[in-house]
C-alpha positions, 0 to 999 in steps of 0.5 A, a space after each residue: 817824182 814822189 819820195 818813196 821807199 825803193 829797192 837799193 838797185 832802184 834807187 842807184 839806178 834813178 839817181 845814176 841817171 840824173 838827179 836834175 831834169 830840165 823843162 821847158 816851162 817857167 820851172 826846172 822839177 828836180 828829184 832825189 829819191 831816199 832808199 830806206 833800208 838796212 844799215 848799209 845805207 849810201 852816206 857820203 862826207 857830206 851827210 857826216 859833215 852836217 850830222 857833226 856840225 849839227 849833232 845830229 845824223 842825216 838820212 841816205 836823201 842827203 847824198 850828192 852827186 851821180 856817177 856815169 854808170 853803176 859799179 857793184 859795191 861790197 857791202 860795208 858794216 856802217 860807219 862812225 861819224 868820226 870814221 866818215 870824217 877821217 877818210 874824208 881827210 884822208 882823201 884830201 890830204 892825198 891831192 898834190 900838195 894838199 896838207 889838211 882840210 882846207 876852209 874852201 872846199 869845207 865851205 863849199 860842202 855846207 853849200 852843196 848840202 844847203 842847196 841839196 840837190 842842186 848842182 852849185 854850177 848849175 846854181 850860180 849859172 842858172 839862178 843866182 841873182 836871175 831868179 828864185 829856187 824852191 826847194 821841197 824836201 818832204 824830209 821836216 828833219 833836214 834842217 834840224 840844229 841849227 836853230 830851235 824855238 828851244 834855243 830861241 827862248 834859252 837865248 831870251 833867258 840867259 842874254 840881256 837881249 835889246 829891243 831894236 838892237 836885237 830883237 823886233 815885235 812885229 805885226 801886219 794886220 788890215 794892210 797895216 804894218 808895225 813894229 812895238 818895240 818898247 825902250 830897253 831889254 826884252 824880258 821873256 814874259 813881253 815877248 811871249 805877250 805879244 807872240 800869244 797875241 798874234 804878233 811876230 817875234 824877230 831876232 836879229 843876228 842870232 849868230 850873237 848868241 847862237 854857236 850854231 848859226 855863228 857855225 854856219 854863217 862863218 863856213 859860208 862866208 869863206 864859200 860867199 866871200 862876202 859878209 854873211 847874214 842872218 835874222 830868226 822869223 817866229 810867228 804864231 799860226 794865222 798871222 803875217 808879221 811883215 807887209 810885202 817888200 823886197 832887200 838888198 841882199 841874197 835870200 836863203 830861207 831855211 823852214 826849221 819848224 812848222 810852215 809858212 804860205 809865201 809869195 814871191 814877185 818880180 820887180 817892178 822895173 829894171 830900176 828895182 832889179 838887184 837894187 842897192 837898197 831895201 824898199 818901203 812896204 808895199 801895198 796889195 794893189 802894189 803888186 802884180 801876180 805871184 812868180 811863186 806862190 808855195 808852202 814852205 815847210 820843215 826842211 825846206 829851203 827858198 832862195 830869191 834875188 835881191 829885188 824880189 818882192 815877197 810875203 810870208 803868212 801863216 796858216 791857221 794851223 801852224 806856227 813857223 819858225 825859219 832862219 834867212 841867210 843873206 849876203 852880197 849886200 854892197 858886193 857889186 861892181 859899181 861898190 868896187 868902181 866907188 873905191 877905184 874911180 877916186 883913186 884912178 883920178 887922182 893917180 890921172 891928175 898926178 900922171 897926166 897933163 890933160 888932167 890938168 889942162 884948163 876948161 875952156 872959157 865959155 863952158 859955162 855958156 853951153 853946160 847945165 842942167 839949163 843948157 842941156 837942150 842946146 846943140 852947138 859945135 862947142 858943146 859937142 866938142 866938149 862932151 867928146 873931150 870928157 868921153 875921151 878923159 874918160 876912156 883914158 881914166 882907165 890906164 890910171 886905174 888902181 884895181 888891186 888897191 880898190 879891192 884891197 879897200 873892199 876886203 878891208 871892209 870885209 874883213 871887219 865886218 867878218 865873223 871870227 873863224 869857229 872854233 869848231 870847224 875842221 879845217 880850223 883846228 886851232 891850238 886848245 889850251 886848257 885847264 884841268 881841274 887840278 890847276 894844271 894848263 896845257 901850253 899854247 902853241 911851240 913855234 920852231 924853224 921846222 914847224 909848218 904854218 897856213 892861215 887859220 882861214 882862207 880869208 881871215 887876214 890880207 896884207 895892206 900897203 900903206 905909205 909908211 909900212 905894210 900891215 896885217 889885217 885880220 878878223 880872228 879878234 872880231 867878235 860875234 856883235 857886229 863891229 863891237 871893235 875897231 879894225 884890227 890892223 897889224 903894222 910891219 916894216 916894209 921888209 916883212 912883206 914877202 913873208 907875209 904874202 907867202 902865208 896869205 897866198 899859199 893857203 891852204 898849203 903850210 910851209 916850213 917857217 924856215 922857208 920864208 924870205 926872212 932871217 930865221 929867227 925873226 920868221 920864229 917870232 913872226 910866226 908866234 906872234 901871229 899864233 898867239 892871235 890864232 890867226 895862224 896854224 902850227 904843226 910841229 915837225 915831229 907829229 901831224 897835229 892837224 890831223 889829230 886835232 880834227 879828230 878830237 874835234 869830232 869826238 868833241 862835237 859828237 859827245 858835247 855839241 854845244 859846249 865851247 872849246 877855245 876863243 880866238 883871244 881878242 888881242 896879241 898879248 900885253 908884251 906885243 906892241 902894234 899898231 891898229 890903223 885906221 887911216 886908211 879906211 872910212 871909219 870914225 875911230 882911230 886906236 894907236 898903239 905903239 909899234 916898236 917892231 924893228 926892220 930884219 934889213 933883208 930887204 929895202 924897205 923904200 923901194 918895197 913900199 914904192 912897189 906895193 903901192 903902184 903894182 901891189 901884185 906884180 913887182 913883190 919878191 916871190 918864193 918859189 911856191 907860185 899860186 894862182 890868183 883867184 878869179 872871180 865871175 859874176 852873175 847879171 840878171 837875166 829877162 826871166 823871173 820865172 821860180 825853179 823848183 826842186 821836188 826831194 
């Protein structure tokens, strides 16, 4: 359906009957038609959710959602982003047991805006990973803030940005791709140079130097669960930068400025469906017919698989800028069965005496690649036995101790929380003018705690304790640190599941299985590293502070309102672990934390490395385990697109 100015009861009336509309060919055609009228104009939470993350305001096209019938609405005089912002609070904090904004729900918002008009159900059960999504906006100022040629050229100005470490010049000319990088910073008058001369200007991970995009990415990651990524496309009119090729990642292509021609194709074979690595460039007699073969202009978004081949040029009459999102790469069961069938074998030979029963001795007379087309009893017999070893493999497998291997991963390749994000709301401490400093956070017995973020810190078993690893001190460069791992004796592991499993609700400090003063210092440590909340008894801080992060952001959008600081100050002793990772570097610093003797640290230790889920002490307050469900390639590669 085309986008056009409607009556109001029209425009309720289309969109009550359904947004999406499924069709039997090779694409679903989706519409949301835009009321333009007078200032009572429909404007959920998540208009205003965009509009303050990016400064800016965004039309009554942005709504989601459609009810089952119409319902007569009073008029309302229109509301303050900050109004808008608060009932939504409101809203939520009125769910059972729901204490503030929550980072899941808050990610799953930016998500749904993203994918406009798109169900996120129908995404993930339809599209993710199966096959590409095209969405088409005829709104160029959807996308606005994230990303800028402005803000691309301040960065260039103000940063001593690298070739190759930061930024790519590019070209593809006569089936001819290359990349002129020179040695050492780019300054501005090289890469204009070569921009004005027809070639492409790539910025790896602007979320570096961008607050924005670093916004983004980190609101995303807590919706994804997986790292986030993001490279910055400028190319000048009538040129293509890169030859066609397919990555290993989860492609979210947002169009911020101009257009560009693109054309996407299937893999090849099953061997490059959802691949684990990105491939060599590909020739034009390489590929096959197009699957999509679109314009994508401002406001515009395209999705497509890992293993989807693709190219981009542009026309000769504008330039293009865009911004690819990317994640799961190296988020698969078979990076998840990496970590756990070593550890299962282990276990298996410790555990079970057929592990360590001997091979027969005439193996070597019927096995090998030499051997393989012999057909003999014993040769049977032989493969039969390593079937049944290993189907019997399976009891021995350490499932939550594997995944713990991969959120240790995630955790250090994890951008630090924002700042400025709602359901963040750390504590700001600042100083005025005058000299004087705000203090940090007071940590009391009544005071109530969650995480900063839902997946900012896990606990990890170890032989000799338990720690705390966290990702508030990463930093914006990707792994400019070591992991950042918090040693504990084994008796502060109730308290510290309790935090980790019962977000995004707080609980009392009191109310943790351990003595009260020792939850008080636990507690101040922690919100010395922000990776915890506080909220005093006396005063509902959340909800304050989120609405001075509103203000804030309206009035001063780019300017920087407090840090996670890197460390927990000169007078904690930690330890940062690295023994049990794949990692090069190891960063030992004293741990001097003594046991509070609540619990019996052996027998804790025993149950956390066997049955890390099952045998801990637990609070009252039970929470359920997350789930998870993922998507498998479907037959089909056929695009979907959504007409705005």
């Amino acid at each position: 359906l085309p986008s056009k100015a409607l009556s109001k009861k029209q425009w309720y009336q289309r969109r009550v009957r359904g947004e999406v509309k499924a069709s039997s060919g090779p694409c679903i055609v989706a519409s949301s038609l835009e009321y333009v009228g007078d200032e009572d104009t429909v404007e959920g939470f998540l208009t205003s959710y965009a509009s303050n993350v990016v400064g800016k305001k965004r039309s009554a096209s942005l709504t989601v959602g459609s009810g089952k019938g119409l319902k007569k609405k009073k008029k309302k005089t229109k509301q303050t982003s900050v109004e808008i912002v608060d009932q939504s609070v409101e809203m939520i904090s009125n769910k059972q047991q729901r204490d503030g904004l929550s980072g899941k729900v808050e990610a799953k918002q930016l998500f749904e805006w993203m994918i406009h008009p798109v169900n996120p159900d129908q995404f993930f059960k339809e599209l993710w990973e199966k096959k590409p999504l095209l969405i088409k906006r005829h709104n160029s100022s959807y996308n606005d803030g994230w990303f800028s040629s402005k803000e691309f050229s301040e960065i260039l100005n103000k940063n001593p940005i690298q070739f190759g470490t930061h930024l790519d010049l590019t070209s593809y000319r006569e089936g001819s791709r290359e990349t002129h990088n020179l040695p050492g910073r780019a300054y501005p008058h090289l890469v204009w140079k070569h921009y004005r001369n027809g070639g492409s200007v790539r910025m790896l991970n602007p979320q570096t130097y961008s607050e924005k995009v670093w916004l983004l990415l980190n609101t995303l990651q807590d919706f994804f669960r997986s790292t986030m990524g993001a490279n910055v496309y400028l190319t000048p009119a009538g040129t293509q930068g890169f030859a066609p090729h397919y990555d290993d990642i989860e492609a979210f292509m947002i169009q911020l400025e101009g257009k560009k021609h693109w054309r996407l194709y299937a893999p090849r074979s099953d061997k490059e469906t959802l691949p684990i690595s990105s491939s060599q460039n590909f020739s034009q007699s390489d590929l096959g017919k197009p699957i999509l073969d679109t314009i994508l202009e401002a406001g515009d978004m395209l999705y497509f698989p890992r293993g989807t081949i693709h190219q981009g040029n542009c026309l000769p009459d504008s330039h293009s800028l865009h911004i690819t999102v990317s994640t799961y790469q190296m988020n698969t069961w078979g990076d998840l069965l990496e970590k756990l069938l070593p550890k299962a074998l282990t276990i298996a030979r410790e555990e079970d005496v057929a592990f360590r029963t001997g091979l027969p001795l005439e193996y070597l007379d019927y096995t090998g690649i030499s051997k393989s087309e012999i057909v003999s009893p014993s040769r049977a017999t032989f493969l039969k036995t390593v079937e049944e070893l290993m189907g019997r493999l399976v009891r021995y497998a350490p499932v939550d101790a594997a995944a713990d291997d991969l959120s240790a991963k995630l955790i250090h390749d994890s951008l630090p929380p924002h700042p400025d994000r709602r359901s963040v709301a750390h504590h700001i401490s600042e100083c005025s003018s005058s000299g004087e400093t705000t203090e940090g956070p007071t940590v009391t017995a009544s005071s109530r705690v969650r995480l900063s973020s839902p997946y900012c810190a896990r606990v990890m078993a170890h032989e000799d304790c338990i720690s705390l690893q966290h990702s508030c001190s990463n930093t914006r460069l990707f792994h400019e640190i070591d992991p950042q791992e918090i040693d504990y004796p084994a008796d502060y592991g109730p308290a510290l599941e309790m935090l980790t499993n019962t977000y995004p609700h707080f609980v009392e400090i009191k109310s943790l299985p351990l003595p009260t003063k020792t939850s008080v210092e636990l507690i101040q440590e922690l919100a010395d590293m922000n990776i915890v909340q506080v909220l005093s008894k006396q005063s509902n801080g959340f909800i304050s502070s989120i609405k001075s992060k509103v203000k804030r952001s309206t009035t001063a959008p780019d300017k920087i309102r407090g840090r996670p600081r890197k460390g927990s100050g000169d007078d904690i002793p930690i330890k940062l672990r690295r023994e049990s990772h794949d990692f090069s570097k190891t960063m030992p610093i004293k741990l001097n934390r003594p046991s509070s003797g609540q619990f019996d640290p052996p027998n804790y230790r025993k149950a956390k490395t066997l049955q890390p889920k099952s045998a801990l002490p637990k609070s009252s307050e039970q929470v359920n385990e997350r789930k998870f469900s993922y998507g498998r390639c479907g037959e089909s590669n056929s695009a979907m697109l959504t007409e705005v």
